[in-house]
N, CA and C atoms as an extended XYZ file, in Angstrom:
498
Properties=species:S:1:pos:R:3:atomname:S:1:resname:S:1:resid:I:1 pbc="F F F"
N        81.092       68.107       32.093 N   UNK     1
C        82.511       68.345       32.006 CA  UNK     1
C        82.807       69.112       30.720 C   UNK     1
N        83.960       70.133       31.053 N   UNK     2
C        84.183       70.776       29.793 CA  UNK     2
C        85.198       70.034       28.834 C   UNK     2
N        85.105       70.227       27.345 N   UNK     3
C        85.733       69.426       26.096 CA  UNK     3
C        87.345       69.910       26.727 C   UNK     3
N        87.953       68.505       26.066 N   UNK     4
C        89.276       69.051       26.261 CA  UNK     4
C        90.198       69.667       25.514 C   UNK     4
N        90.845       70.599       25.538 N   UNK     5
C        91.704       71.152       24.336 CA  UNK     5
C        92.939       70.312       24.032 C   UNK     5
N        93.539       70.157       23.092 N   UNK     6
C        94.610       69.762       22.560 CA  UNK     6
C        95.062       70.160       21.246 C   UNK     6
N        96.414       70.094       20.702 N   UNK     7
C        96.906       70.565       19.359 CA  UNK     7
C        96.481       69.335       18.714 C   UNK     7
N        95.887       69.819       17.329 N   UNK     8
C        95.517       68.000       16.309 CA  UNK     8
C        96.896       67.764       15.580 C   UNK     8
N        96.807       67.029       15.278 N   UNK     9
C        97.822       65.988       14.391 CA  UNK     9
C        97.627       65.168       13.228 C   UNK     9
N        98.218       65.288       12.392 N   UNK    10
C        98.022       64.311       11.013 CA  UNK    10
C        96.894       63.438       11.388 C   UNK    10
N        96.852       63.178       11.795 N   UNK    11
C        95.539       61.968       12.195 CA  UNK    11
C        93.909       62.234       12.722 C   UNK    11
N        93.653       63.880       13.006 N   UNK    12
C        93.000       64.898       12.917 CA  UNK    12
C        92.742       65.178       11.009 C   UNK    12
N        93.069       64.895       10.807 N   UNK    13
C        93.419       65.550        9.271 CA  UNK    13
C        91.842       65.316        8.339 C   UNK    13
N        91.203       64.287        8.700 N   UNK    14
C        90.074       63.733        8.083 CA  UNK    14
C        89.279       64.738        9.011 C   UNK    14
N        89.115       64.928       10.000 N   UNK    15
C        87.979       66.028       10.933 CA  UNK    15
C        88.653       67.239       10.408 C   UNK    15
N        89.401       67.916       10.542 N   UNK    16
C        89.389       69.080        9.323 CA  UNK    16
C        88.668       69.369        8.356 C   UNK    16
N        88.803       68.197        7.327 N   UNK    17
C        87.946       68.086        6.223 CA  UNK    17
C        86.638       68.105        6.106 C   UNK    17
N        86.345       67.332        7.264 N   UNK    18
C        85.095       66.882        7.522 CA  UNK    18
C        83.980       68.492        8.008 C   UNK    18
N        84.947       69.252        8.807 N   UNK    19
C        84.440       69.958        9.858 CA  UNK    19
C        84.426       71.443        8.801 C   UNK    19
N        85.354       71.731        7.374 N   UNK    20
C        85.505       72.459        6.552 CA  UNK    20
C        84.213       72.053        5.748 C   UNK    20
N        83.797       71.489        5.508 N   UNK    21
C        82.461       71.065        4.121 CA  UNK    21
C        81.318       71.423        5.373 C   UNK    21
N        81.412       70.983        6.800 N   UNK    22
C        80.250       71.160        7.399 CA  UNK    22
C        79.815       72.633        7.335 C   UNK    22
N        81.190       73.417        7.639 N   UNK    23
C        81.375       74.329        7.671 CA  UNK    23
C        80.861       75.661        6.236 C   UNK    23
N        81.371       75.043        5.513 N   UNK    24
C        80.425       75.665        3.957 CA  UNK    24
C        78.773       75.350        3.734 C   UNK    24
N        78.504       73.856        4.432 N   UNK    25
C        77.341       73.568        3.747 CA  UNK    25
C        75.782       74.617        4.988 C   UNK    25
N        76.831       74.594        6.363 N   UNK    26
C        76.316       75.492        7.246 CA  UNK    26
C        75.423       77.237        6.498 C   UNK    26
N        76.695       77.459        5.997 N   UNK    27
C        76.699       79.105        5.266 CA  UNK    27
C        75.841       79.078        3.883 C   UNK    27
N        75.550       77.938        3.312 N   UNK    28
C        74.890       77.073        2.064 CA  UNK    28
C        75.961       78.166        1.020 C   UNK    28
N        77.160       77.636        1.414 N   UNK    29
C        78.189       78.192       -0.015 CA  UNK    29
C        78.691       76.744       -0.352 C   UNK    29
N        78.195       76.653       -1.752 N   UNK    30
C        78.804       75.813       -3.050 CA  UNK    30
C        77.609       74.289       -3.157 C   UNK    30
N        77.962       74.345       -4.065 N   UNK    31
C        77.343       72.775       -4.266 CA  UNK    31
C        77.760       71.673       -3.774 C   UNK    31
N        76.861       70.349       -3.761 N   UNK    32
C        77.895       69.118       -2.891 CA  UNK    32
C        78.935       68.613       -3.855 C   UNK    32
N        78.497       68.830       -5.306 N   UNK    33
C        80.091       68.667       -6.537 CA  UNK    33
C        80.864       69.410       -5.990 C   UNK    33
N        80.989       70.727       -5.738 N   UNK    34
C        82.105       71.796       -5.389 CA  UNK    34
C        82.384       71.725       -4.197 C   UNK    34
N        81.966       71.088       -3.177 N   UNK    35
C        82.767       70.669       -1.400 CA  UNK    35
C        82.997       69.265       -1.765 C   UNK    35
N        82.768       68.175       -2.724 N   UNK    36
C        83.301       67.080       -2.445 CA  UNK    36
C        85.166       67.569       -3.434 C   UNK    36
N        84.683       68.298       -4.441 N   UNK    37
C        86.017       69.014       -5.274 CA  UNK    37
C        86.984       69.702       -4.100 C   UNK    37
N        86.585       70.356       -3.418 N   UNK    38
C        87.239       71.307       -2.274 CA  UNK    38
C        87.575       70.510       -1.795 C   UNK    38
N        87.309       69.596       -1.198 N   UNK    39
C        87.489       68.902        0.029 CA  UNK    39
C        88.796       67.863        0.001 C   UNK    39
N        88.600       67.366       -1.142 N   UNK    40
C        89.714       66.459       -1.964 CA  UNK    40
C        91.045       67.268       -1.975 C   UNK    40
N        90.543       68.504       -2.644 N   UNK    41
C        92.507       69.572       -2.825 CA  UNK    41
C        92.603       69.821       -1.372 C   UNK    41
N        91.548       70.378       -0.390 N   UNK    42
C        91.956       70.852        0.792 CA  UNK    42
C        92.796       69.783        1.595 C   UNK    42
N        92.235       68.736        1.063 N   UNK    43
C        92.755       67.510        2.617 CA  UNK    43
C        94.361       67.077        1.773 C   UNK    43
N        94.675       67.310        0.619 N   UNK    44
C        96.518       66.966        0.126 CA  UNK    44
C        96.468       68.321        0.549 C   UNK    44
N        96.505       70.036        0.130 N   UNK    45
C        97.086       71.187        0.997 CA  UNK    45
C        97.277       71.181        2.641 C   UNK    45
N        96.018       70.412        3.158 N   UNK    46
C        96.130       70.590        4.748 CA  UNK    46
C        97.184       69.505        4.885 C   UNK    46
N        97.505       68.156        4.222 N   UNK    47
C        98.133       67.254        5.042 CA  UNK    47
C        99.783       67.710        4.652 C   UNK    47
N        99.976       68.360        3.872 N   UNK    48
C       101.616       69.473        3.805 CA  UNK    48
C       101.654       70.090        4.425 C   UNK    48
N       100.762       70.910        4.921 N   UNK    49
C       101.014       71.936        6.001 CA  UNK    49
C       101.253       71.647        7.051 C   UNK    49
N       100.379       70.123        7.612 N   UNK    50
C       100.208       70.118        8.736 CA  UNK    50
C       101.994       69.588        9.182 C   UNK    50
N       102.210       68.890        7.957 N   UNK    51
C       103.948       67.963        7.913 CA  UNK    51
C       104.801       68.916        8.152 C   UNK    51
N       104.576       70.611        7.461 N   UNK    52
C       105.875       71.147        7.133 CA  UNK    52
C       105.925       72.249        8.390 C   UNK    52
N       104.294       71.961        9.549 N   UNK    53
C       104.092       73.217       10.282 CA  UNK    53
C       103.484       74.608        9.832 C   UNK    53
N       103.534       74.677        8.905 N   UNK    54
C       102.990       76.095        8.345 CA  UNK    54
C       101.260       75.977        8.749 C   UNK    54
N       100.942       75.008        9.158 N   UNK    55
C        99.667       75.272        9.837 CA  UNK    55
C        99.817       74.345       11.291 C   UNK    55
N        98.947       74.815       11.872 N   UNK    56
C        98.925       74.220       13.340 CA  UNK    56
C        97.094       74.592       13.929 C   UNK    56
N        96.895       73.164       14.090 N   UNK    57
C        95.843       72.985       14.398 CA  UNK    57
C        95.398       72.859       16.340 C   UNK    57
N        93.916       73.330       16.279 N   UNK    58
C        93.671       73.082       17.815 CA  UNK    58
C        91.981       72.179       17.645 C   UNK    58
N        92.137       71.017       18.697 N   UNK    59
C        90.746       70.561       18.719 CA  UNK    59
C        90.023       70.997       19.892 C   UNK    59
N        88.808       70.585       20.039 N   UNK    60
C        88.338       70.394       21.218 CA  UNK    60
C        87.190       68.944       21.516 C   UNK    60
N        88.107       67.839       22.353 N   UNK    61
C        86.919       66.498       22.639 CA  UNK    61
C        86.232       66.532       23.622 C   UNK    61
N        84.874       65.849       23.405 N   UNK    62
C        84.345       65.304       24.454 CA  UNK    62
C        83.917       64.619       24.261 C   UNK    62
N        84.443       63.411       25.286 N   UNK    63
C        83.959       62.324       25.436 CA  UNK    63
C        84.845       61.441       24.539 C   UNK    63
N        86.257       61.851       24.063 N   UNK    64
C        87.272       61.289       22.847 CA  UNK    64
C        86.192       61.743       21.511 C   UNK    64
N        85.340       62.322       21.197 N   UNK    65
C        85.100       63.280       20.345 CA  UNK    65
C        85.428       64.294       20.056 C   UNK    65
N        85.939       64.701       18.893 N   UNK    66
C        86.208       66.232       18.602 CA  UNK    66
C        84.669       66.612       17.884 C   UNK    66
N        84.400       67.870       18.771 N   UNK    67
C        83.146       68.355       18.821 CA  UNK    67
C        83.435       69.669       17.969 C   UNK    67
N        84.806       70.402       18.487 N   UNK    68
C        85.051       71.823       17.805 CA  UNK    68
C        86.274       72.215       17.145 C   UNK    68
N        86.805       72.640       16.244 N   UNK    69
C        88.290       72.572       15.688 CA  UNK    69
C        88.538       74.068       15.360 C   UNK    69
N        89.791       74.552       15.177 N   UNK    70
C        90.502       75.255       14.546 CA  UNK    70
C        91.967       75.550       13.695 C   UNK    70
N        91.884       76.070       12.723 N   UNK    71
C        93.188       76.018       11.853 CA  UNK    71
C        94.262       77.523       12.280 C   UNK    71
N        95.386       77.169       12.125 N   UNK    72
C        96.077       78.677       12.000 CA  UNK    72
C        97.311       78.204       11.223 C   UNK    72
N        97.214       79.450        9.920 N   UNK    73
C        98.107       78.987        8.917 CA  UNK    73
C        99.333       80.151        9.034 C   UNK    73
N       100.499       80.239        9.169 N   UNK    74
C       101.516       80.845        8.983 CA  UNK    74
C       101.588       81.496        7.969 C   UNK    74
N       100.978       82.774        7.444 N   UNK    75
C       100.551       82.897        6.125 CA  UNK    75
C       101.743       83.949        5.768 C   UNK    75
N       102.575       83.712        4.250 N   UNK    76
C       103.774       84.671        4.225 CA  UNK    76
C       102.966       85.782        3.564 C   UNK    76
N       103.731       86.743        3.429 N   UNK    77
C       102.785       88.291        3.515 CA  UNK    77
C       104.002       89.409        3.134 C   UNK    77
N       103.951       90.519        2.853 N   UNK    78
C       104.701       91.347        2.480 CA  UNK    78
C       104.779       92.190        3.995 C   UNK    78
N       105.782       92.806        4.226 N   UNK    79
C       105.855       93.862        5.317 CA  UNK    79
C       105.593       94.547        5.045 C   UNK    79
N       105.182       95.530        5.709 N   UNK    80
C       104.168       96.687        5.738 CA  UNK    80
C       104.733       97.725        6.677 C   UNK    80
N       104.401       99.187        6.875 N   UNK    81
C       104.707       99.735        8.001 CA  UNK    81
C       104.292       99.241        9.501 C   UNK    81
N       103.103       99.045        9.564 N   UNK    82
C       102.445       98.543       10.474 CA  UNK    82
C       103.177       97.301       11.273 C   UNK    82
N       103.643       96.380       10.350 N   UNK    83
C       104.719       95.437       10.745 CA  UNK    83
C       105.488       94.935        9.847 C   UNK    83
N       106.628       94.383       10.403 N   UNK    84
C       107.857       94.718        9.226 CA  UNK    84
C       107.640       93.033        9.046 C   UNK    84
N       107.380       91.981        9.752 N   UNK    85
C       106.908       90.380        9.723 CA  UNK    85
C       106.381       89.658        8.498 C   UNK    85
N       106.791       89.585        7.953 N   UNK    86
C       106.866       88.768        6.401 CA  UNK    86
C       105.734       87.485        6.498 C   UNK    86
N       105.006       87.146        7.801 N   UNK    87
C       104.382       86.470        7.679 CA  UNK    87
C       103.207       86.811        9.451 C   UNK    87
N       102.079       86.274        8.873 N   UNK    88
C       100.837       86.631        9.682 CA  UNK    88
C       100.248       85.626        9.934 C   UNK    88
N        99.164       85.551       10.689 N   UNK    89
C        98.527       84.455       11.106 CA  UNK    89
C        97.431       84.425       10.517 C   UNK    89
N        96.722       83.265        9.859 N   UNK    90
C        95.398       83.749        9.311 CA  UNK    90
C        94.679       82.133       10.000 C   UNK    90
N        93.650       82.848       11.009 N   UNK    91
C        92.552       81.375       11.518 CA  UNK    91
C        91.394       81.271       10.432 C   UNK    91
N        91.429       79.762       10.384 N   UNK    92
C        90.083       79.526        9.346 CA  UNK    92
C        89.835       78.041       10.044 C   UNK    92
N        88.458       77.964        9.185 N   UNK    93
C        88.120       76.304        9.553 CA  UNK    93
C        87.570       76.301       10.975 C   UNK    93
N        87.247       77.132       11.403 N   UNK    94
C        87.054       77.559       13.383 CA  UNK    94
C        85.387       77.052       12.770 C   UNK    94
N        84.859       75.994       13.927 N   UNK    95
C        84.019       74.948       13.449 CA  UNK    95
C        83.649       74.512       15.067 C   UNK    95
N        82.287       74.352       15.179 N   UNK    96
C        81.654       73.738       16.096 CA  UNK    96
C        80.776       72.912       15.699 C   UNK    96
N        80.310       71.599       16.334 N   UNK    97
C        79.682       70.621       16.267 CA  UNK    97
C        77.779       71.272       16.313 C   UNK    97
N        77.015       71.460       15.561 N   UNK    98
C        75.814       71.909       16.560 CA  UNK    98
C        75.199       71.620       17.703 C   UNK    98
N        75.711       70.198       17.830 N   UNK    99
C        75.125       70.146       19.168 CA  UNK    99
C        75.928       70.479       20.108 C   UNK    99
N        76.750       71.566       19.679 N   UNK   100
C        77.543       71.809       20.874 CA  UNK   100
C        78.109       73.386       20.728 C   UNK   100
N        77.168       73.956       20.070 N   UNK   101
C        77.113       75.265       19.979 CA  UNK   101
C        76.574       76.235       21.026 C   UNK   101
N        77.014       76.969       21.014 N   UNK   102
C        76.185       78.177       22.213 CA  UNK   102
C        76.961       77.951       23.897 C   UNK   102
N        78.130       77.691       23.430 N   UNK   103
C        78.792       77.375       25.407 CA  UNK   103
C        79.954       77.967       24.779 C   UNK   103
N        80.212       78.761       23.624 N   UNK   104
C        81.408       79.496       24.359 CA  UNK   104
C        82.865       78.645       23.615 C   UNK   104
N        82.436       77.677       22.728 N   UNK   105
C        83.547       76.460       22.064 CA  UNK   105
C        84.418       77.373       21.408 C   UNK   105
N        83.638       78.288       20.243 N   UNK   106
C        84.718       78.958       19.119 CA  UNK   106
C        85.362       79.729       20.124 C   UNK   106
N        84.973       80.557       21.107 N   UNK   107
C        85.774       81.856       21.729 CA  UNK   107
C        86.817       81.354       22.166 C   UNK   107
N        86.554       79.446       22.832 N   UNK   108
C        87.566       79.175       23.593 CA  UNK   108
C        88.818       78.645       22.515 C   UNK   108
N        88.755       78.157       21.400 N   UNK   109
C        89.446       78.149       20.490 CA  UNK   109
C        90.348       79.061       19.771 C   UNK   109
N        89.436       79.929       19.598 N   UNK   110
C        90.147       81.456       19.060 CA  UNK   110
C        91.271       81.940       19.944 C   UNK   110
N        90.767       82.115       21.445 N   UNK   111
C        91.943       82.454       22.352 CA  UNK   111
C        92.730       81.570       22.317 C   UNK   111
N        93.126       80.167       22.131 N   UNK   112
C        93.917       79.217       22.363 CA  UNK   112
C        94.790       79.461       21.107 C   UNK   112
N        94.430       79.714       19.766 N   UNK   113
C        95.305       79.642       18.753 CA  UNK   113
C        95.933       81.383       18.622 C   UNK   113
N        95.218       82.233       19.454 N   UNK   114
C        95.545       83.030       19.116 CA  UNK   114
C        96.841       83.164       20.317 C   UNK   114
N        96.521       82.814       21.580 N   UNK   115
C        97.753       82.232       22.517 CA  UNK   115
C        98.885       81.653       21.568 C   UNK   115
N        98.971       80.569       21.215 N   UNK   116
C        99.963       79.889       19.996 CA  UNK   116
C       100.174       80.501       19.077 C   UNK   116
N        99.539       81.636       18.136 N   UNK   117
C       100.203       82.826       17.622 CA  UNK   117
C       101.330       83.977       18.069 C   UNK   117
N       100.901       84.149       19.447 N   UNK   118
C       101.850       85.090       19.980 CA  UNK   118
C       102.812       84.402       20.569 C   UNK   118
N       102.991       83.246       20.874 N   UNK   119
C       103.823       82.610       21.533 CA  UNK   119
C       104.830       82.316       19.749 C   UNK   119
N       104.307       82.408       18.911 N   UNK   120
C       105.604       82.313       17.496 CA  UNK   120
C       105.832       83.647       16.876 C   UNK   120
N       104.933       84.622       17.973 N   UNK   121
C       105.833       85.522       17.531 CA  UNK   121
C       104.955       86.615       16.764 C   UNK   121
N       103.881       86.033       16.714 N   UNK   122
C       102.598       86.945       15.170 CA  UNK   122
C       102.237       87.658       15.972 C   UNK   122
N       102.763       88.905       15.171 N   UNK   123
C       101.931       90.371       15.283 CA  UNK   123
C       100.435       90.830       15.237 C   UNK   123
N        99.996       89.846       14.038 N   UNK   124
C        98.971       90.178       13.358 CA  UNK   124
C        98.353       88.974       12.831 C   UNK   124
N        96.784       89.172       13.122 N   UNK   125
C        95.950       88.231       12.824 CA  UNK   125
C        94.971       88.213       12.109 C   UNK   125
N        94.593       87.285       10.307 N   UNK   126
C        93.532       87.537       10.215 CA  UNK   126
C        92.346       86.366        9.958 C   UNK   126
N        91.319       86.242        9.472 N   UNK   127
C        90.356       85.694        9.381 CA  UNK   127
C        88.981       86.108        8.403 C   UNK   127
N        88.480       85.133        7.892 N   UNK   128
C        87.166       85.714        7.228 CA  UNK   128
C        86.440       85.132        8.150 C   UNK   128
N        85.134       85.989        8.582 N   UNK   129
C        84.261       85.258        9.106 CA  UNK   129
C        82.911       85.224        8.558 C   UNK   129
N        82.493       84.475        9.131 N   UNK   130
C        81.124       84.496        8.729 CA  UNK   130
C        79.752       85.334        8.997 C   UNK   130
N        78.901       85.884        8.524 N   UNK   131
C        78.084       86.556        9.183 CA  UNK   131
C        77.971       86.841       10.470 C   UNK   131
N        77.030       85.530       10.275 N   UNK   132
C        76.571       84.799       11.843 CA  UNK   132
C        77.804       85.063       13.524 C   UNK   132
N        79.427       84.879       12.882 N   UNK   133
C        80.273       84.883       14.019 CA  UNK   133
C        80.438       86.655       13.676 C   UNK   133
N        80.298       87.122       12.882 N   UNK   134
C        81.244       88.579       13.043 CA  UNK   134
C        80.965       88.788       14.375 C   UNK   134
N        79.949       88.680       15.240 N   UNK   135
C        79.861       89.739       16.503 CA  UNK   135
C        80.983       88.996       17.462 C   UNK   135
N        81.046       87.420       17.492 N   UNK   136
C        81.837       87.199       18.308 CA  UNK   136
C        83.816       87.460       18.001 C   UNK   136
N        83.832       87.798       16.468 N   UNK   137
C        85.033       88.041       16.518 CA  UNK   137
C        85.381       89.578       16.631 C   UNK   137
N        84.599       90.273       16.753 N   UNK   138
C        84.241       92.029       17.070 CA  UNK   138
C        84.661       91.632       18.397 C   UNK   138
N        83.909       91.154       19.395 N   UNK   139
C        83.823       91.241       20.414 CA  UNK   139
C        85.121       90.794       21.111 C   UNK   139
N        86.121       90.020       20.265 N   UNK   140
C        86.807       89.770       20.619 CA  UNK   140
C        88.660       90.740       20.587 C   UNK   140
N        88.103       91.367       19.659 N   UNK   141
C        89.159       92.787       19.435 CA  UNK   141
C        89.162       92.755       17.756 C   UNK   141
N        88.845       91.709       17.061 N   UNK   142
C        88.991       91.898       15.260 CA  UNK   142
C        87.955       92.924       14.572 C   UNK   142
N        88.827       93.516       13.604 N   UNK   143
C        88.345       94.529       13.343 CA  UNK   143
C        87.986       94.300       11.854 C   UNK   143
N        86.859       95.026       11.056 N   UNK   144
C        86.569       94.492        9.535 CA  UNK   144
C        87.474       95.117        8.784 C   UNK   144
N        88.136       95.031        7.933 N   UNK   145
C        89.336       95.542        7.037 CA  UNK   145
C        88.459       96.278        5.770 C   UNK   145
N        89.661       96.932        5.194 N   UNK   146
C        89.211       97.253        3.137 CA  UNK   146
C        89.510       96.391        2.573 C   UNK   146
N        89.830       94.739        2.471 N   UNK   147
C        90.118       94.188        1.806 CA  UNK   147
C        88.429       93.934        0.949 C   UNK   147
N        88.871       93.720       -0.195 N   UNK   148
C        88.080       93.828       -1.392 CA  UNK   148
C        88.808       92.704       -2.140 C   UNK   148
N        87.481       92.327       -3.102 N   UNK   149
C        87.528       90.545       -3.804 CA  UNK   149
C        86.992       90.823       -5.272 C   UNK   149
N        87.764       90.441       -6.359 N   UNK   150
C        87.445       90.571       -7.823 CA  UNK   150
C        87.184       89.112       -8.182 C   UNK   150
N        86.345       88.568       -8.447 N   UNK   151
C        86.005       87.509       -8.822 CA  UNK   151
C        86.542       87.183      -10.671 C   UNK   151
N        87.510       86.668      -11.144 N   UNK   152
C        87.745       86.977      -12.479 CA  UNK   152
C        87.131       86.060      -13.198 C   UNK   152
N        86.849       84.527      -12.662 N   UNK   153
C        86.060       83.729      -14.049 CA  UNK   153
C        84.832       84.293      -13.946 C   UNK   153
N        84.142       83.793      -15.151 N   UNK   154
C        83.140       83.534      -15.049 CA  UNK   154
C        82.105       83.139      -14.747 C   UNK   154
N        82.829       81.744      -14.792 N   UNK   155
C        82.191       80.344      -13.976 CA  UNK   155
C        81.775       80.251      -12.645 C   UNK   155
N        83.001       81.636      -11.916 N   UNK   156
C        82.193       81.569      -10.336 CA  UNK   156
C        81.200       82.317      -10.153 C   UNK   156
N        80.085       81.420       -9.445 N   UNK   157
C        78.963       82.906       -8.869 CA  UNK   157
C        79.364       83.476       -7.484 C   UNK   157
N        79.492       84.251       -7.231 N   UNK   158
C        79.573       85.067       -5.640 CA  UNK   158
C        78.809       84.526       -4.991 C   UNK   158
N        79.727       84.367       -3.983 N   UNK   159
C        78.660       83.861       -2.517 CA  UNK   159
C        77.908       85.278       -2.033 C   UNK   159
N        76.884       84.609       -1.344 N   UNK   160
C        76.009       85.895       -0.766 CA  UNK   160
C        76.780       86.543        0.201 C   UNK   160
N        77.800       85.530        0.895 N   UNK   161
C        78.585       85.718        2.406 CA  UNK   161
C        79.749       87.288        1.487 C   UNK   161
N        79.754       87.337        0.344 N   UNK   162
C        80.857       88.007       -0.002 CA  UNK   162
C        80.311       89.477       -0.174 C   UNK   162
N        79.147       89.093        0.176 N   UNK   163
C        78.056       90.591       -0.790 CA  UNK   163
C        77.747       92.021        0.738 C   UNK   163
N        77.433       92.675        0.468 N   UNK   164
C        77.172       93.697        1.341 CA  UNK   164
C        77.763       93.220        2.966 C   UNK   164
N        79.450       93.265        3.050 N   UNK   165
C        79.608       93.201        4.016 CA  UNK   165
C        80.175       94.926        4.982 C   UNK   165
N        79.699       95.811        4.330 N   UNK   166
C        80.380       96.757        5.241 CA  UNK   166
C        78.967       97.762        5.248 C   UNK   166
């Protein structure tokens, strides 16, 4: 049987978290000090958002397991020619279980939030992805941008994920 979709809810809020650190330690970006640090600010930012709406989440269970998740944040933004919309959609946190990888989970996610994007109205969608997914979000119509990243402390080292992406 296929997982079932549904919107998450405050009570989702700990699998977010959970599914965000899996999600870094997957890509081997940061230390377990720096995802247990992340993880702590992310889960008070995600649980405002999730209160005030500016994010809206999608799961996917099986079996009353959530196996696969996704975030979409209402992100405010300057208008542009391209679109005059003061605010965009940006998906992150798009997360599959491994043992439940390779059937097609993220694509079916992506279309679902990206459905619930156009249904509020978003023009425009973006996302970082990861290596490993660029082909499936190519494949899906996303395109790689010029956005460019200045790292200003010191203290941070660059992820490899940030290095020769074009």
């Amino acid at each position: 049987m296929s997982p079932t979709l549904r919107p998450s809810t405050l009570a989702d809020l700990e699998t977010h978290v959970v599914h965000r650190m899996a999600m870094f330690r997957d890509m081997e970006m940061g230390t377990e000090e720096g995802l247990k640090r992340m993880a702590e600010a992310f889960r008070n930012q995600l649980r405002g958002w999730l209160v005030t709406g500016q994010c809206r989440g999608l799961v996917l269970e099986d079996e009353g397991r959530v196996v696969a998740s996704v975030l979409l944040l209402l992100k405010e933004t300057v208008p542009t020619p391209v679109s005059p919309l003061a605010v965009r959609g940006y998906l992150f946190n798009v997360y599959t279980d491994p043992s439940h990888r390779r059937r097609g989970l993220a694509a079916r996610l992506t279309d679902a939030a990206l459905d619930l994007a156009r249904d509020l109205g978003i023009e425009i969608m973006e996302l970082h992805a990861s290596l490993e997914a660029e082909g499936l979000y190519q494949r899906m119509g996303f395109v790689p941008t010029s956005e460019m990243r200045l790292v200003m402390s010191s203290g941070i080292k660059t992820p490899k994920q940030w290095k020769h992406r074009r």
